[in-house]
PANUDO-36474 format. One record per residue: residue in one letter; z negated, x negated, y negated of N, C-alpha, C in turn. Coordinates in Angstrom, 3 decimals, always signed. Each point is the difference from the previous one (the first is absolute). Layout:
<nodes>
resn,nzz,nxx,nyy,cazz,caxx,cayy,czz,cxx,cyy
a,Z,X,Y,Z,X,Y,Z,X,Y
...
</nodes>
This chain:
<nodes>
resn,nzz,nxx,nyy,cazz,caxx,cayy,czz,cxx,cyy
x,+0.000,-0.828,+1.196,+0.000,+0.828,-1.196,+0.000,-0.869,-1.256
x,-0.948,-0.976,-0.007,+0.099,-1.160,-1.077,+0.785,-0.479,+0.004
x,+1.333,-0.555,+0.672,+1.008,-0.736,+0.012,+1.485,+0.699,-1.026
x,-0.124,+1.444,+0.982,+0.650,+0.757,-0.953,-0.242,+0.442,-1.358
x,-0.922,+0.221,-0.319,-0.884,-0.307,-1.732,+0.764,-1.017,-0.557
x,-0.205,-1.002,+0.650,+0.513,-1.637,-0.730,+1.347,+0.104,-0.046
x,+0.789,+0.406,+0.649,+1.298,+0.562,+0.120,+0.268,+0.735,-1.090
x,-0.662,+1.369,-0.299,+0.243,+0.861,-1.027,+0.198,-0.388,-1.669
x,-1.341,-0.931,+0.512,-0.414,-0.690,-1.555,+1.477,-1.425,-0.187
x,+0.052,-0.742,+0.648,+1.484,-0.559,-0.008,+1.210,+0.760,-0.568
x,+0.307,+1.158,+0.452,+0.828,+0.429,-0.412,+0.028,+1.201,-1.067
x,-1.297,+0.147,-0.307,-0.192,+0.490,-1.354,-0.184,-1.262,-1.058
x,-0.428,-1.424,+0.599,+0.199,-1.133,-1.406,+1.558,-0.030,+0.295
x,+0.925,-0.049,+1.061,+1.547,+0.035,-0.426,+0.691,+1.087,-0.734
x,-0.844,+1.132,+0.256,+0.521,+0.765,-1.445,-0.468,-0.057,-1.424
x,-0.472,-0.386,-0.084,-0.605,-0.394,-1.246,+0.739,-1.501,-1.163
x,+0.039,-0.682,+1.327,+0.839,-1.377,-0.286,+0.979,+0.309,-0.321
x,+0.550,+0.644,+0.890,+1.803,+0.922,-0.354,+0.471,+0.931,-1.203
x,-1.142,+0.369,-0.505,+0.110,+0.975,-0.851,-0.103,-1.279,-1.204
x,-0.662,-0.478,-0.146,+0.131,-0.915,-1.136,+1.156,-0.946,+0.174
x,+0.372,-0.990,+0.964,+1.101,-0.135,+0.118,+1.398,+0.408,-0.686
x,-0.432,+1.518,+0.309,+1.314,+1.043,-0.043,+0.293,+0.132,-1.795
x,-1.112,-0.413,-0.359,-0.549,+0.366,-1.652,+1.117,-1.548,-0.701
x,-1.174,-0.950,+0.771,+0.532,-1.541,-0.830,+1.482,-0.252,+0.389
x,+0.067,-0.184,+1.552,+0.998,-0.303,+0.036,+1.486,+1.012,-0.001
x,-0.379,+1.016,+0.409,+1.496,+1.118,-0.179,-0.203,+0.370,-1.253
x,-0.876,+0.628,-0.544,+0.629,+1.335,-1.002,-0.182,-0.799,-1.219
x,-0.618,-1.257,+0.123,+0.148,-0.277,-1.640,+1.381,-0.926,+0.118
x,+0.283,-0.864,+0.343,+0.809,-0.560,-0.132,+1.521,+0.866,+0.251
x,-0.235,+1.144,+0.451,+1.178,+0.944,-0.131,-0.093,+0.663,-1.546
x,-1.017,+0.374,-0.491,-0.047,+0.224,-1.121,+0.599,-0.816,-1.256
x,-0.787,-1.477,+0.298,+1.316,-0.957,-0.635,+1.261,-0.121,-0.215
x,+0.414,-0.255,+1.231,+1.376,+0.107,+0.180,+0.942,+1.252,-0.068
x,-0.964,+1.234,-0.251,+0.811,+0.887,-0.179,-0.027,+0.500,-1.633
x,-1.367,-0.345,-0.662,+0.397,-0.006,-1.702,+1.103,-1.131,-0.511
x,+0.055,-1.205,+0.801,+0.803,-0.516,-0.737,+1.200,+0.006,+0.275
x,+0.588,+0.708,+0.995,+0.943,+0.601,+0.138,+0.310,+1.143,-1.158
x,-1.002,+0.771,-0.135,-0.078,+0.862,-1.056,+0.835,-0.735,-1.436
x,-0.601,-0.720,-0.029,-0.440,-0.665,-1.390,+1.601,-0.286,-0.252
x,+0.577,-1.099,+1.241,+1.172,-0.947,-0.114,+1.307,+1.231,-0.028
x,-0.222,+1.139,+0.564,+0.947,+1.133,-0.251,+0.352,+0.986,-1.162
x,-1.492,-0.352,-0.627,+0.017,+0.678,-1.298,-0.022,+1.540,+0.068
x,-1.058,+0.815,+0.802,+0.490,+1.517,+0.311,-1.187,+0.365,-0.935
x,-0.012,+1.382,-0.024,-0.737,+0.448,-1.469,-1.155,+0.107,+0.668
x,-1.409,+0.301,-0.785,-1.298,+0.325,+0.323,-0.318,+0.890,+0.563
x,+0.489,+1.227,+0.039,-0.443,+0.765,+0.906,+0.095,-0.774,+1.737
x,+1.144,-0.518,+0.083,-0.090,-0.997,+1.785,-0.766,-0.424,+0.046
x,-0.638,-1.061,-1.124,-1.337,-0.507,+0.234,-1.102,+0.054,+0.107
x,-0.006,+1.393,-0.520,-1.431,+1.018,+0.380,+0.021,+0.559,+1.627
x,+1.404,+0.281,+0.161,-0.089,+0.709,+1.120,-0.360,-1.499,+1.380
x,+0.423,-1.139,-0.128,+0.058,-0.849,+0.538,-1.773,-0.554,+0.025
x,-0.398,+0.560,-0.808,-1.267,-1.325,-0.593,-1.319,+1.206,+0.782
x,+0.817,+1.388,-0.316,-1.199,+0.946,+0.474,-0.082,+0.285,+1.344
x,+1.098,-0.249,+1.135,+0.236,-0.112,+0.901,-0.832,-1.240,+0.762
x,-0.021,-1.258,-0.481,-0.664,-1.283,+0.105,-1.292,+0.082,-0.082
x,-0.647,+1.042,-1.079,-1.214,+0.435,+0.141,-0.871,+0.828,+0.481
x,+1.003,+1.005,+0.728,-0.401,+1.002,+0.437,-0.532,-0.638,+1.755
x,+1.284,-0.594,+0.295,-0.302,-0.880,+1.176,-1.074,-0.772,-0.218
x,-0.223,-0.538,-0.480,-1.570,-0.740,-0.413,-1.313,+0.857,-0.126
x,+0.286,+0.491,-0.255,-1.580,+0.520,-0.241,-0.202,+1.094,+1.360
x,+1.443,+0.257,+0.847,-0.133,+0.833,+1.313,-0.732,-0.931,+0.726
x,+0.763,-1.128,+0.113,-0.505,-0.970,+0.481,-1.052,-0.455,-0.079
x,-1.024,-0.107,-1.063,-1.316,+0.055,-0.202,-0.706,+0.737,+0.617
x,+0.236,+1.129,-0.449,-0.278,+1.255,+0.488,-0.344,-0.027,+1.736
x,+0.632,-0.218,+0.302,-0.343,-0.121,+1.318,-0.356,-0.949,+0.355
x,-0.250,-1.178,-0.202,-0.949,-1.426,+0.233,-1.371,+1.158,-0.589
x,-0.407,+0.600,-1.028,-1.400,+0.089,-0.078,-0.621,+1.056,+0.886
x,+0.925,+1.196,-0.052,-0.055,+1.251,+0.468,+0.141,-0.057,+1.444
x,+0.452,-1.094,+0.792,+0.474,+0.526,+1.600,-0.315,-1.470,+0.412
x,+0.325,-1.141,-0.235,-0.279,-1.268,+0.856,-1.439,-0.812,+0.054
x,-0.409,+0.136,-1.330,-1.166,-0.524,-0.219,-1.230,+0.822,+0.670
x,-0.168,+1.223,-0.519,-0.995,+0.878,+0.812,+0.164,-0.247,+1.237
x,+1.366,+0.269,+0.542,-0.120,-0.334,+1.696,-0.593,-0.797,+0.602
x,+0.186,-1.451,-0.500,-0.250,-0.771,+0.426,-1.919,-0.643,-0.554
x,-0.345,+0.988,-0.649,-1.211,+0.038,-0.490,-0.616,+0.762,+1.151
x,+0.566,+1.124,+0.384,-0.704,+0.857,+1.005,+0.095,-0.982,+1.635
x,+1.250,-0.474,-0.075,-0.125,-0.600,+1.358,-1.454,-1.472,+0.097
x,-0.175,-0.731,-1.621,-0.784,-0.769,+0.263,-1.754,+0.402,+0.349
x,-0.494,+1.518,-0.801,-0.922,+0.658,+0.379,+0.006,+0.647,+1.676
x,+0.864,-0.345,+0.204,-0.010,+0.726,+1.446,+0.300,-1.123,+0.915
x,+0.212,-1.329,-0.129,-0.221,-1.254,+0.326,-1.124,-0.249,+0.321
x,-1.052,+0.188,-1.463,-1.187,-0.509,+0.058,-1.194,+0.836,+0.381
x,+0.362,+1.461,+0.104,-0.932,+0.951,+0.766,+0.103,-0.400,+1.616
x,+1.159,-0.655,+0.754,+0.074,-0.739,+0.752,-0.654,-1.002,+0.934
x,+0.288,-0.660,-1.225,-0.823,-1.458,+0.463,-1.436,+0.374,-0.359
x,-0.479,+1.049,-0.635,-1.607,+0.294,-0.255,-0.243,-0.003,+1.346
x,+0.716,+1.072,+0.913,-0.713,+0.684,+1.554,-0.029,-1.128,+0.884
</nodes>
């Protein structure tokens, strides 16, 4: 039963890792490269709202669920670890 715990908790720190990951390394540097694409094309402001609010909306989903769904989980799996190892 403890083994699988340690298991759970592993792959709730790989979601967690992933989700930030997903932050640094995908969506910002797509964000980059896709304003300055913006920029070098010269398209009017409204694209860049729609482009920039899109970039943020994904971000903060993304948050959103690192605080709301991964973290607690893996908060509940460590209390239920250590009610565990109490018995």
């Amino acid at each position: 039963m403890l083994g699988e715990i340690n298991h759970a908790l592993s792959n709730a720190d790989f979601i967690i890792r992933f989700n930030y990951l997903m932050l640094v390394g995908y969506l910002l540097p797509l964000a980059i490269v896709s304003i300055s694409i913006l920029i070098k094309a010269g398209v009017n402001w409204e694209k860049y709202l729609i482009i920039a609010g899109a970039f943020l909306l994904s971000f903060f989903i993304l948050r959103w669920e690192q605080r709301a769904i991964n973290i607690p989980g893996k908060k509940q799996l460590l209390i239920l670890k250590n009610k565990l190892m109490e018995e």
